[in-house]
C-alpha beads as a LAMMPS data file, in Angstrom:
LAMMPS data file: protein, C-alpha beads

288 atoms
287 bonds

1 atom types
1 bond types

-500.0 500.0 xlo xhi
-500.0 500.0 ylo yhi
-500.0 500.0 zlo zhi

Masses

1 110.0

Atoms # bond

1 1 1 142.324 114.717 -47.080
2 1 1 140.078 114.092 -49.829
3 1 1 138.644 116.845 -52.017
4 1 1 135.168 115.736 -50.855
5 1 1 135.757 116.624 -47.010
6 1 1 137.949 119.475 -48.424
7 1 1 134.920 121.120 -49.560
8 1 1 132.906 120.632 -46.739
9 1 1 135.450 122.358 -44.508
10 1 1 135.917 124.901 -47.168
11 1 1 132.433 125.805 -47.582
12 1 1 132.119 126.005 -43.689
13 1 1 135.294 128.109 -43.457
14 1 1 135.006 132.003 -42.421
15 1 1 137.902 134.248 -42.614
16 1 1 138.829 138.181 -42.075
17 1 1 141.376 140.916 -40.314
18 1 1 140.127 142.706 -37.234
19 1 1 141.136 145.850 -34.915
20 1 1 143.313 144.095 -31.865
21 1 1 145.575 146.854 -30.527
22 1 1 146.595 145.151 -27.089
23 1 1 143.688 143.315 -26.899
24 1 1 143.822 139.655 -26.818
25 1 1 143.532 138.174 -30.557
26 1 1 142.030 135.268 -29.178
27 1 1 139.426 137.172 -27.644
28 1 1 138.831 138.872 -30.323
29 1 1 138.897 135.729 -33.036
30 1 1 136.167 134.117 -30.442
31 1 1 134.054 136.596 -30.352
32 1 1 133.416 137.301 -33.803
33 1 1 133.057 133.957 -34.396
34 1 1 130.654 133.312 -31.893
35 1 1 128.463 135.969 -33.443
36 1 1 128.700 134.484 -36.643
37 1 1 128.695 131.047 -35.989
38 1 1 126.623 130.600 -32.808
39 1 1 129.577 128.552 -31.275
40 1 1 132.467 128.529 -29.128
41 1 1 133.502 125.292 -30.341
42 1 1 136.026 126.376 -32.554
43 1 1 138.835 125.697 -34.977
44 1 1 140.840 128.403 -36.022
45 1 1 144.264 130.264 -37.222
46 1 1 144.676 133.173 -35.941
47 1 1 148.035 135.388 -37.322
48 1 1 148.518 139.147 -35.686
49 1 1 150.275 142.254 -37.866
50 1 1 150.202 145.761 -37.176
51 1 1 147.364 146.157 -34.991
52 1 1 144.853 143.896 -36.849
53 1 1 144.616 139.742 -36.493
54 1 1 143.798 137.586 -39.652
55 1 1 142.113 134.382 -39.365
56 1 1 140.138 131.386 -40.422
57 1 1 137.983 129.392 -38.383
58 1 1 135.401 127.097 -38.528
59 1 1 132.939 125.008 -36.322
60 1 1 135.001 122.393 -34.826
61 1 1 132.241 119.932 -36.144
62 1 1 133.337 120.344 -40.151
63 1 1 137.052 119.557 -39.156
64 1 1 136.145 115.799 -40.038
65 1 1 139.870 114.078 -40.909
66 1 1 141.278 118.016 -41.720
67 1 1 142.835 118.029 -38.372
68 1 1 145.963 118.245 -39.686
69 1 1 145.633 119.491 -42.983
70 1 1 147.432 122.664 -43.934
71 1 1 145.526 125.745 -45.567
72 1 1 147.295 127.141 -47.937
73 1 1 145.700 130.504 -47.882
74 1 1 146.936 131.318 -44.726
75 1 1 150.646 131.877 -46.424
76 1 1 149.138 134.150 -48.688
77 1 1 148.235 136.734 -45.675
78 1 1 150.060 140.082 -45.585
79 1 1 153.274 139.101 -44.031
80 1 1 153.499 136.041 -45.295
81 1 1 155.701 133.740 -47.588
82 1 1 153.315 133.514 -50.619
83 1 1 151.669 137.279 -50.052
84 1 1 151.673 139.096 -53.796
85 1 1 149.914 142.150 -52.708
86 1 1 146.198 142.895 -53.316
87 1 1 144.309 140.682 -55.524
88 1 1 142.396 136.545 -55.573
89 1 1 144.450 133.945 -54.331
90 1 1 142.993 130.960 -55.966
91 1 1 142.982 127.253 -55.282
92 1 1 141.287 125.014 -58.089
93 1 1 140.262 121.326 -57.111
94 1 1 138.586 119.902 -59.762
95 1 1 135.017 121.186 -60.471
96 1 1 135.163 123.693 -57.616
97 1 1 137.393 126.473 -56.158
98 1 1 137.886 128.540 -53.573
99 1 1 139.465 131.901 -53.168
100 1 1 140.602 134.125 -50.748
101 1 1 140.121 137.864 -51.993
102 1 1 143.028 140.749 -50.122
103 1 1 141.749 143.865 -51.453
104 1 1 142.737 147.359 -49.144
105 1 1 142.820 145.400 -46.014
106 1 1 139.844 143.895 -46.097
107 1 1 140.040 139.856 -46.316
108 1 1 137.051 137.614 -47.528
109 1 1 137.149 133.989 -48.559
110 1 1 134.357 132.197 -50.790
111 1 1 133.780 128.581 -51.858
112 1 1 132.056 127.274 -54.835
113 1 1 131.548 125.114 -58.334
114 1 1 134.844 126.682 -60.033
115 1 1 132.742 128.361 -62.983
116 1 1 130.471 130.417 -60.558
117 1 1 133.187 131.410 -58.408
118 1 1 134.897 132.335 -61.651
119 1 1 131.899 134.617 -62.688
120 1 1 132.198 136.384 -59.800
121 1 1 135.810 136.866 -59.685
122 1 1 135.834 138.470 -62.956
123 1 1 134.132 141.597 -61.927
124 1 1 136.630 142.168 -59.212
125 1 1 139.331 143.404 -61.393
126 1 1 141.431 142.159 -59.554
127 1 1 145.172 140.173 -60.328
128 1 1 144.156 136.370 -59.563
129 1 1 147.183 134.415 -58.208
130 1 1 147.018 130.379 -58.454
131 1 1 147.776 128.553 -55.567
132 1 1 150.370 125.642 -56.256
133 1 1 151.695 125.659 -52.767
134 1 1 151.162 123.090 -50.341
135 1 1 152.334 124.671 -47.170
136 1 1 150.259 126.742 -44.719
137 1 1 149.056 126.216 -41.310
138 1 1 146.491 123.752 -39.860
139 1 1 143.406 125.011 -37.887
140 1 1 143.816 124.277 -34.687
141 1 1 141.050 123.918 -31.591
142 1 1 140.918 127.576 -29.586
143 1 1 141.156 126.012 -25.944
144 1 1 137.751 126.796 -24.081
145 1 1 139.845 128.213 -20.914
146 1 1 140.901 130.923 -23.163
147 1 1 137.619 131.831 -24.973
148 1 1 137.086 135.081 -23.071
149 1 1 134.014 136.056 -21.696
150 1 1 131.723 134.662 -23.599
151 1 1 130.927 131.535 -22.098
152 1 1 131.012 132.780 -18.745
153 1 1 128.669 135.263 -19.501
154 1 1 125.967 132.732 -21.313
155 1 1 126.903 130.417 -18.359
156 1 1 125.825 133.436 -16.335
157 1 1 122.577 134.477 -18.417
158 1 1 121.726 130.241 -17.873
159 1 1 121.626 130.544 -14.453
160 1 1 120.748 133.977 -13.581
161 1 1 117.777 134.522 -16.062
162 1 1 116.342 130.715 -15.327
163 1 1 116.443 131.632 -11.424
164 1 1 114.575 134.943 -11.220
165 1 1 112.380 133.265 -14.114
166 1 1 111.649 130.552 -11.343
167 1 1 111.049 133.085 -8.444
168 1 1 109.431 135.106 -9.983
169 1 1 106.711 132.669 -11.597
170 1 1 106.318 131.353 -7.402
171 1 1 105.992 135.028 -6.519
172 1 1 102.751 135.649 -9.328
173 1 1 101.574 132.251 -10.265
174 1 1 102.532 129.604 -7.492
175 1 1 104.262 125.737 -8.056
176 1 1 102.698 125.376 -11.273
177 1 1 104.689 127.996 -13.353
178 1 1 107.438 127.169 -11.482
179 1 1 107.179 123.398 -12.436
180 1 1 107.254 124.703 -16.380
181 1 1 111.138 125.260 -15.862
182 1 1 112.120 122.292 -13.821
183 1 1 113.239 120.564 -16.834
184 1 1 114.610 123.355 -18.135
185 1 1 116.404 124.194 -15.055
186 1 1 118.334 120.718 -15.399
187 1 1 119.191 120.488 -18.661
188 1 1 123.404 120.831 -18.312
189 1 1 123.815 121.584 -22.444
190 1 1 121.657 124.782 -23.138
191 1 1 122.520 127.395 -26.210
192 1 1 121.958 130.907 -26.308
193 1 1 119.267 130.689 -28.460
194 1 1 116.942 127.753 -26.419
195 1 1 117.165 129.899 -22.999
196 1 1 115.752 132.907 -25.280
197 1 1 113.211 130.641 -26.938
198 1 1 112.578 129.376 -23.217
199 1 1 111.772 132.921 -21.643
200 1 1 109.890 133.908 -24.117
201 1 1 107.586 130.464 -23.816
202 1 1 107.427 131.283 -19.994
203 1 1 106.750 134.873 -19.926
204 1 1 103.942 134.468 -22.301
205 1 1 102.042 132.390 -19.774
206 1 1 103.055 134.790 -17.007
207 1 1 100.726 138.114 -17.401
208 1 1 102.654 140.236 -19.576
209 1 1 100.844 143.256 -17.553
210 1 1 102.393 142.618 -14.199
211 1 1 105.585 144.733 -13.694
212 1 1 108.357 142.227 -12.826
213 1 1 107.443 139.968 -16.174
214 1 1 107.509 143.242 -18.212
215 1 1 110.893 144.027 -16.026
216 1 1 112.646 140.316 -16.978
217 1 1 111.016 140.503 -20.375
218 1 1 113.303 143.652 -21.363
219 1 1 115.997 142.075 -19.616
220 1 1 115.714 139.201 -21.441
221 1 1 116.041 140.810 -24.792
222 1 1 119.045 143.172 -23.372
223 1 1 120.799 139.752 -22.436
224 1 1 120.439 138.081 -25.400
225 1 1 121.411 140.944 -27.512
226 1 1 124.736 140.873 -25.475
227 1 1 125.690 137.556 -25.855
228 1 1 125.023 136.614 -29.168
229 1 1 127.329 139.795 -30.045
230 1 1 130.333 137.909 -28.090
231 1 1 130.067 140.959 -25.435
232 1 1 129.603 141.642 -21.402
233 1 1 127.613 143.667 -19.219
234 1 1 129.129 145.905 -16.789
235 1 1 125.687 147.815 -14.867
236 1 1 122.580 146.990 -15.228
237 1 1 119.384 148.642 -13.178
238 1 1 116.188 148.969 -14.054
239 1 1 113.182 150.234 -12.130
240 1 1 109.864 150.510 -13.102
241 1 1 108.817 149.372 -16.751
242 1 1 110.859 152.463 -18.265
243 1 1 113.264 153.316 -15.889
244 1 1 116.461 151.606 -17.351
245 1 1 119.986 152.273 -16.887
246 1 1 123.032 149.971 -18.220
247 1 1 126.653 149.552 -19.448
248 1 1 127.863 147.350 -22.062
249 1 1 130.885 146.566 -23.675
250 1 1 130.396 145.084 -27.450
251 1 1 132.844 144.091 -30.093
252 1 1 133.356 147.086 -31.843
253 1 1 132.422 145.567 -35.107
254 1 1 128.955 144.904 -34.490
255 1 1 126.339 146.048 -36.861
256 1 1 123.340 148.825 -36.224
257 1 1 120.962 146.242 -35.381
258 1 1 122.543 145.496 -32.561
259 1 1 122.545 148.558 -30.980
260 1 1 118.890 148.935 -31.906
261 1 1 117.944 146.239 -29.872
262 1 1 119.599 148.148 -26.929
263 1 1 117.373 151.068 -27.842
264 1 1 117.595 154.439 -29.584
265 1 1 118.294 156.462 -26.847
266 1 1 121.933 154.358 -26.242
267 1 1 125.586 156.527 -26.689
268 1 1 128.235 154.902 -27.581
269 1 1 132.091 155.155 -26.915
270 1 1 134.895 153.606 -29.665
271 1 1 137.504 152.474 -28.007
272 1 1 139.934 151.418 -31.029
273 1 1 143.076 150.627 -29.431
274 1 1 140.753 147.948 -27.605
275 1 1 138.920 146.536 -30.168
276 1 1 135.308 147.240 -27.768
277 1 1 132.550 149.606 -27.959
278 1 1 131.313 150.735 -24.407
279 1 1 127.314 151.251 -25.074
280 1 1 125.427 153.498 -22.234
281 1 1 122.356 154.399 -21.469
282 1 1 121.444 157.206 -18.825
283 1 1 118.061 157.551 -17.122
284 1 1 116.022 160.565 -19.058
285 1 1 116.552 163.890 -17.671
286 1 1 120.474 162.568 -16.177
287 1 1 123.961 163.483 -18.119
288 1 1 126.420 160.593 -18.179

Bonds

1 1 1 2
2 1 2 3
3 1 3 4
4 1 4 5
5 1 5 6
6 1 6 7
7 1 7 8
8 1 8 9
9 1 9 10
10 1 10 11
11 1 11 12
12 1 12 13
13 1 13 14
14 1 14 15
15 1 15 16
16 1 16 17
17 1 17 18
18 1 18 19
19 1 19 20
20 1 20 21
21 1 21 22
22 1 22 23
23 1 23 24
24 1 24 25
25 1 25 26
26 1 26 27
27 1 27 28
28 1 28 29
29 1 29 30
30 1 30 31
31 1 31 32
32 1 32 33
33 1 33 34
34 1 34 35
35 1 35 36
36 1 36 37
37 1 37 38
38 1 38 39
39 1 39 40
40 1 40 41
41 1 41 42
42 1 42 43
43 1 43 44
44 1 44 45
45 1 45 46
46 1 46 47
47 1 47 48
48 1 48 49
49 1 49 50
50 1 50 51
51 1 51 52
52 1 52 53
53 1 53 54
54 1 54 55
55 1 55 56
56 1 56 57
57 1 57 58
58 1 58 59
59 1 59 60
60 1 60 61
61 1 61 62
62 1 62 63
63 1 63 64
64 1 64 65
65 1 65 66
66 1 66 67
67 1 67 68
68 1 68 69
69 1 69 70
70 1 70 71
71 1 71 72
72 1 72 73
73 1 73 74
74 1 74 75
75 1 75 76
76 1 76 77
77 1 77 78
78 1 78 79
79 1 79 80
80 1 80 81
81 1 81 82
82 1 82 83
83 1 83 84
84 1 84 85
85 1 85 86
86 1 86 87
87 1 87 88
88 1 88 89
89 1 89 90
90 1 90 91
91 1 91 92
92 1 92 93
93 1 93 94
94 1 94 95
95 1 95 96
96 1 96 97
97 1 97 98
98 1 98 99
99 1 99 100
100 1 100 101
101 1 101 102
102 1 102 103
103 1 103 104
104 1 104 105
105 1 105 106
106 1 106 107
107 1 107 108
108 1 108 109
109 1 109 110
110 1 110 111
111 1 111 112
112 1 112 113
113 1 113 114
114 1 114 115
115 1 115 116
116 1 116 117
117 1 117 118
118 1 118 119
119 1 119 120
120 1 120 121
121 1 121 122
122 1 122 123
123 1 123 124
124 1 124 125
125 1 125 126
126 1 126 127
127 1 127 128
128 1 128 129
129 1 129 130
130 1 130 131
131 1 131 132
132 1 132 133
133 1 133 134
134 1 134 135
135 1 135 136
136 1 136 137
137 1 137 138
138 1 138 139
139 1 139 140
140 1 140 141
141 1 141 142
142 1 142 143
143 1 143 144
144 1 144 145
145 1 145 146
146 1 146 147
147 1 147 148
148 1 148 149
149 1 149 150
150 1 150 151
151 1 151 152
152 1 152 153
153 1 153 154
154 1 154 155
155 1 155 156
156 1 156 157
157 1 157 158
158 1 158 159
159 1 159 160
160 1 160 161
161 1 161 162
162 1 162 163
163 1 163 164
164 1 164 165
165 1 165 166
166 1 166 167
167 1 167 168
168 1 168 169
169 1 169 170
170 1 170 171
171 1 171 172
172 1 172 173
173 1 173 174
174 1 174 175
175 1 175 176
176 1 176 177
177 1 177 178
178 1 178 179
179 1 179 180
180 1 180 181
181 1 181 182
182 1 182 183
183 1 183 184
184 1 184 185
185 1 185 186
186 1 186 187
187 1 187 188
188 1 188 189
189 1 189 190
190 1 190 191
191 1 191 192
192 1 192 193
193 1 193 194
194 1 194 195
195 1 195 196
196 1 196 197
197 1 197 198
198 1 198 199
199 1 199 200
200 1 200 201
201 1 201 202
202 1 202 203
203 1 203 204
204 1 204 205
205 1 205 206
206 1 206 207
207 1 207 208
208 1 208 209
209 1 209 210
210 1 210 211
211 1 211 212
212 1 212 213
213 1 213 214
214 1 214 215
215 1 215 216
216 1 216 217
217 1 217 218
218 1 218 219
219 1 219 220
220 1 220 221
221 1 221 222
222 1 222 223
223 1 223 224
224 1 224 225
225 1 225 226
226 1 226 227
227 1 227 228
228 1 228 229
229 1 229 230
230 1 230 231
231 1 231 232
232 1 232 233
233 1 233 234
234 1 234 235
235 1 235 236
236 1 236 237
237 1 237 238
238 1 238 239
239 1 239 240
240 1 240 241
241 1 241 242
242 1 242 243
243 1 243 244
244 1 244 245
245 1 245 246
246 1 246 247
247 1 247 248
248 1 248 249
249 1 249 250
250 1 250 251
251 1 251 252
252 1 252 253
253 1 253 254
254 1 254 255
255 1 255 256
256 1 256 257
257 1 257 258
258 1 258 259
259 1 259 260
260 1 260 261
261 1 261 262
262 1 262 263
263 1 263 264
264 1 264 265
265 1 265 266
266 1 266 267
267 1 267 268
268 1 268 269
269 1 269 270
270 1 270 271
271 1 271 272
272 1 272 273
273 1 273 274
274 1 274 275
275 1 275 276
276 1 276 277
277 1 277 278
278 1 278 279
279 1 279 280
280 1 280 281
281 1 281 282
282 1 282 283
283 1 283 284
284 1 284 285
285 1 285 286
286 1 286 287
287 1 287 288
């Protein structure tokens, strides 16, 4: 593989250890990724050790001719052959580098020009450890039949959110509404992110006042919330415009902002050995 597509895998590569337990790693792997990347479409090594998985991955669309190309820096993991402890593993290629950094568990990989990365690397103080090896293991495609939830669930939000979209536009503004989804509605190749963009088209020209939009609009941003974290819903009612009640299971590694979108008045239950967070909410005046 030439250093040119080298790079452009490299710079496209993500890696890091997460919480498994008895989880699947898979799962897990996907899931983060999907957060990160936007995409199920996935290459990836994923290694388990004492209750955490390490991993690289990368949008299957960078692979390019890597397909078979070994990464050195996954020998370098805890456990494995090249592993020196804490510290910058370090592969030079000419004018650029890239470095995976072990430092108390945590795992991070960068990609850069070689003097920048070296700029950075300096503050670390931290042992740096040239790579000479040529062994590792390749990235390979994550099968879509074992991707978890995730696609059933955006699957799911397709159809689901796209249906009551279309009823509900007959129900308050006839055919005509309904007619602004038709091509939507056919389109086989949707992302998360156009069905949001699509709602939110829609229920602008559908008044915003009348209950049901206001009920699919907050539904809407619940839904979205859920999948682009990689996670599931388990209840969901809502009655009213305030009356809402709901279940979710996240990856328990998502960030605040997350959970703000679900609202302030959410509690939330770690479940470690799992790798999920469970994320209620309770209809005011009612204990869980």
């Amino acid at each position: 593989m030439d250093t040119g597509a080298l790079k452009t895998l490299y710079s496209n590569l993500i890696a890091g250890r997460l919480p498994v337990g008895s989880g699947s790693a898979v799962n897990v792997v996907s899931n983060h990724a999907y957060a990160i990347l936007g995409t199920n479409r996935l290459h990836a090594v994923v290694y388990s050790k004492a209750g955490y998985v390490y991993f690289f991955a990368v949008e299957s669309r960078w692979m390019g001719s890597g397909l078979n190309v070994d990464i050195p820096f996954v020998d370098c993991l805890p456990g494995k052959p090249h592993h020196q402890g804490d510290g910058v593993y370090l592969q030079q290629l000419g004018d650029w580098a890239a470095a995976l950094i072990i430092e108390s568990g945590n795992v991070q990989f960068l990609c850069n020009e070689a003097e920048v990365l070296e700029d950075h690397l300096l503050g670390l103080d931290l042992p740096v450890f040239n790579i000479t090896h040529t062994t590792g293991e390749p990235l390979r495609s994550i099968p879509q039949a074992i991707l978890g939830v995730t696609d059933r669930i955006s699957a799911w939000i397709h159809k689901v959110s796209l249906a009551t979209l279309a009823v509900s536009a007959l129900v308050f503004v006839g055919v005509h509404a309904y007619g602004l989804l038709s091509s939507t509605w056919n389109t086989q190749h949707l992302n998360v992110r156009a069905v949001e963009n699509d709602l939110n088209a829609t229920l602008e020209k559908i008044s915003i006042q009348q209950p049901l939009a206001m009920q699919l609009s907050r539904l809407q941003q619940v839904t979205a919330t859920v999948v682009r974290s990689g996670g599931w819903i388990e209840k969901y009612t809502i009655k009213g415009d305030k009356s809402e009640q709901f279940e979710i299971v996240l990856p328990s590694w998502v960030s605040q902002d997350y959970l703000d979108q679900l609202g302030r008045d959410v509690t939330t239950d770690l479940r470690d050995m799992d790798g999920l967070l469970i994320v209620r909410k309770h209809q005011q005046g009612k204990k869980p």
